[in-house]
C-alpha positions as CSV (number, residue, x, y, z in Angstrom):
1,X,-35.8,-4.7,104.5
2,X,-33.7,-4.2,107.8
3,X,-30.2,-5.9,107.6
4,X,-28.7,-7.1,111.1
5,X,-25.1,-8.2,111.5
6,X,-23.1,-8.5,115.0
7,X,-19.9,-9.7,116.1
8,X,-19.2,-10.9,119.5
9,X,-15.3,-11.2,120.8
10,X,-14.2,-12.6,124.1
11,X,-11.0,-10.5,125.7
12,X,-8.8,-10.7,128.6
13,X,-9.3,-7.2,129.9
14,X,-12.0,-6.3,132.6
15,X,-14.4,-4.6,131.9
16,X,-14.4,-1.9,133.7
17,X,-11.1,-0.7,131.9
18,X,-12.4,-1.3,128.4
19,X,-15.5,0.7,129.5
20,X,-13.2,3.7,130.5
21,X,-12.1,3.7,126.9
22,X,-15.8,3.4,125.5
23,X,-17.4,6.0,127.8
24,X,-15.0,8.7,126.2
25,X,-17.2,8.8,122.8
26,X,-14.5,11.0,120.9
27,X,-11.4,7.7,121.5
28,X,-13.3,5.5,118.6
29,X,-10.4,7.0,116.4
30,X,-7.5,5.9,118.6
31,X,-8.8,1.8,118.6
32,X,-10.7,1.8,115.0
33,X,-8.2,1.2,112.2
34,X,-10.6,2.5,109.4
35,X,-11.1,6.0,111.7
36,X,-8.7,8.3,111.0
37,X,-10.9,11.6,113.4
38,X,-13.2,11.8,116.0
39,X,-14.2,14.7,117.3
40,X,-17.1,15.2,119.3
41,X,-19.4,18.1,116.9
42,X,-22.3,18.3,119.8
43,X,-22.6,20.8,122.6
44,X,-23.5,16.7,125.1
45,X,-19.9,14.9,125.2
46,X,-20.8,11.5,126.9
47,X,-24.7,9.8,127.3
48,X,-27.4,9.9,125.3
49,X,-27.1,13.4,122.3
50,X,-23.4,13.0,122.3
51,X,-22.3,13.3,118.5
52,X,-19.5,12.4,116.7
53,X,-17.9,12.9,113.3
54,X,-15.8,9.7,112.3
55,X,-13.4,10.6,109.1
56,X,-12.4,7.5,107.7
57,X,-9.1,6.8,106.1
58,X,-10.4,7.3,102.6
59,X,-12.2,10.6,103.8
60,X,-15.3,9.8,103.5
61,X,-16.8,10.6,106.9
62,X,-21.0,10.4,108.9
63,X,-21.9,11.9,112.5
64,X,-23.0,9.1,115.0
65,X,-25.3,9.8,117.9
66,X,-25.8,8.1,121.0
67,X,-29.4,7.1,121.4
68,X,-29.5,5.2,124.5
69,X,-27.2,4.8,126.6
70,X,-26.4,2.6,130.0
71,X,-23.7,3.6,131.9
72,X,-20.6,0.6,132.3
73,X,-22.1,-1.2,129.6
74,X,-22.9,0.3,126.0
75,X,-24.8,2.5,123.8
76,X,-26.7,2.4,120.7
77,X,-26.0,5.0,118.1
78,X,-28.2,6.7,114.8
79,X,-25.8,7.2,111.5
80,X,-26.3,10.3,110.1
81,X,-24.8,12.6,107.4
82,X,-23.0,9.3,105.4
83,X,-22.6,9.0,101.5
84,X,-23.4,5.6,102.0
85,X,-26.1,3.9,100.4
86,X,-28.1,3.2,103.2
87,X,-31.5,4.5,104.0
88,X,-30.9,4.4,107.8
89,X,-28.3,2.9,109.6
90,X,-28.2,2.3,113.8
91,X,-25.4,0.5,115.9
92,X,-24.6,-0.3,119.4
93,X,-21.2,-1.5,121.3
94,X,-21.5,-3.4,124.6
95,X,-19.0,-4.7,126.9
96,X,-20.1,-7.0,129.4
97,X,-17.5,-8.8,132.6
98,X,-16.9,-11.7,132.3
99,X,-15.0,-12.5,135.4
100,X,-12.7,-9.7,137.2
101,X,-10.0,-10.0,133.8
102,X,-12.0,-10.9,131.0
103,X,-15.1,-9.2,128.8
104,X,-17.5,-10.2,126.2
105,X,-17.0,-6.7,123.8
106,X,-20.4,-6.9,121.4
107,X,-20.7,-4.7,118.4
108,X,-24.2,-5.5,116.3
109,X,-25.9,-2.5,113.5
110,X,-29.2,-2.6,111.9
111,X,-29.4,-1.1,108.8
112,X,-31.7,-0.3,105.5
113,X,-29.9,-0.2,102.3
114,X,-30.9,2.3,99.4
115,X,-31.6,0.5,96.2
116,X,-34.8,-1.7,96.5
117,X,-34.3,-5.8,95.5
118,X,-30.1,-4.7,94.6
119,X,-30.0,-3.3,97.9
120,X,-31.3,-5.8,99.9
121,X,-29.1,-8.3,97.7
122,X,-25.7,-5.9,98.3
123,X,-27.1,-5.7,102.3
124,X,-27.0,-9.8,102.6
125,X,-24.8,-10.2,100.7
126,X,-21.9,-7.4,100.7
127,X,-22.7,-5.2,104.0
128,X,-23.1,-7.5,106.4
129,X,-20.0,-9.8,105.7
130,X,-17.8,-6.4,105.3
131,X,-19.1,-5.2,108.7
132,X,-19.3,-8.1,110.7
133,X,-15.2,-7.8,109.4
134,X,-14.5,-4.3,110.3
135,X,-16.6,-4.9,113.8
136,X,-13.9,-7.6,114.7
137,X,-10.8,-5.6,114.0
138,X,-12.5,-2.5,115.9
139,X,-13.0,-4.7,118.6
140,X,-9.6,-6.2,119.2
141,X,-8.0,-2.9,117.9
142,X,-10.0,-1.7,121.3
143,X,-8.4,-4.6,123.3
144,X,-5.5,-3.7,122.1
145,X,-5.5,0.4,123.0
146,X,-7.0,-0.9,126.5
147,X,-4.2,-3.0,127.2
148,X,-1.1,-0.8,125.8
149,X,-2.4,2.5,125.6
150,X,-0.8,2.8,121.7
151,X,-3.1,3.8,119.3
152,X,-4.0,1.7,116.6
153,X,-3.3,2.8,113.0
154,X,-4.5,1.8,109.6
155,X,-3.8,-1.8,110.5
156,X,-4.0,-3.5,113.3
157,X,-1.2,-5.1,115.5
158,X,0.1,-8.6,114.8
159,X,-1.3,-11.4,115.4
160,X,1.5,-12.0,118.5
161,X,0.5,-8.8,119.7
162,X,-3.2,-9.8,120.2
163,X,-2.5,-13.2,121.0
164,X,-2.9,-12.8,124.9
165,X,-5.6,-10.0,124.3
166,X,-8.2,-12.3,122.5
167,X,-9.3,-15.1,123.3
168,X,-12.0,-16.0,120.9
């Protein structure tokens, strides 16, 4: 059974300038608090083919591929190489304008865990909650790198910090 979860956030950036940050596929680490690397491990650096290994903060780490891929708005990536117990994993991130300063950012995944009636029970019930969670702080972790140019650590910035950044 395929498991769907997206998070939408509303940000007062254009999005032209958030798509300069999303077009370089190795900056995920700079804006994601649970990314601690990376690096692009593919020959393609930007479209569709472009890999990348994310190392997490706890070390574990998978390789994410661009799938398709439309220029100024988003892409749709294949997990790969994970110790996760899924069977297949995909996700996409979009940003789409607003107005001239302010974007919809979009982050969804579809994804098949390992594990038969458990897994579908720790998919609906575990998974999707805990990414729809880590979507919205890489999403306003990515508002915030947009507007200040300071990368985000293991936690995000406070609440003050974001306050004029998000706006729902």
């Amino acid at each position: 059974m395929t498991h769907h979860t997206e998070q939408t956030l509303i940000v007062n950036i254009p999005a032209e300038k958030i798509w300069s940050i999303l077009e370089d596929y190795s900056s995920v680490a700079r804006f994601a608090p649970t990314i601690k690397s990376s690096p692009i491990v593919s020959d393609i650096k930007s479209g569709v083919g472009a890999k990348r290994r994310c190392t997490f903060n706890d070390g574990s780490s998978l390789v994410e591929e661009i799938t398709e891929y439309t220029q100024g708005e988003g892409f749709r990536m294949d997990m790969s190489e994970h110790s996760m117990p899924l069977k297949s994993m995909q996700a996409e991130m979009r940003v789409k304008p607003i107005d001239d300063n302010s974007s919809e950012l979009y982050m969804s995944a579809d994804f098949v865990v390992k594990g038969g009636s458990l897994g579908r029970v720790v998919g609906a019930l575990v998974m999707r909650p805990v990414m729809k969670g880590v979507f919205k702080k890489v999403m306003k972790g990515l508002a915030y790198y947009c507007e200040t140019g300071s990368q985000v650590g293991e936690k995000l910035p406070s609440k003050e910090a974001l306050n004029n950044l998000v706006l729902r």
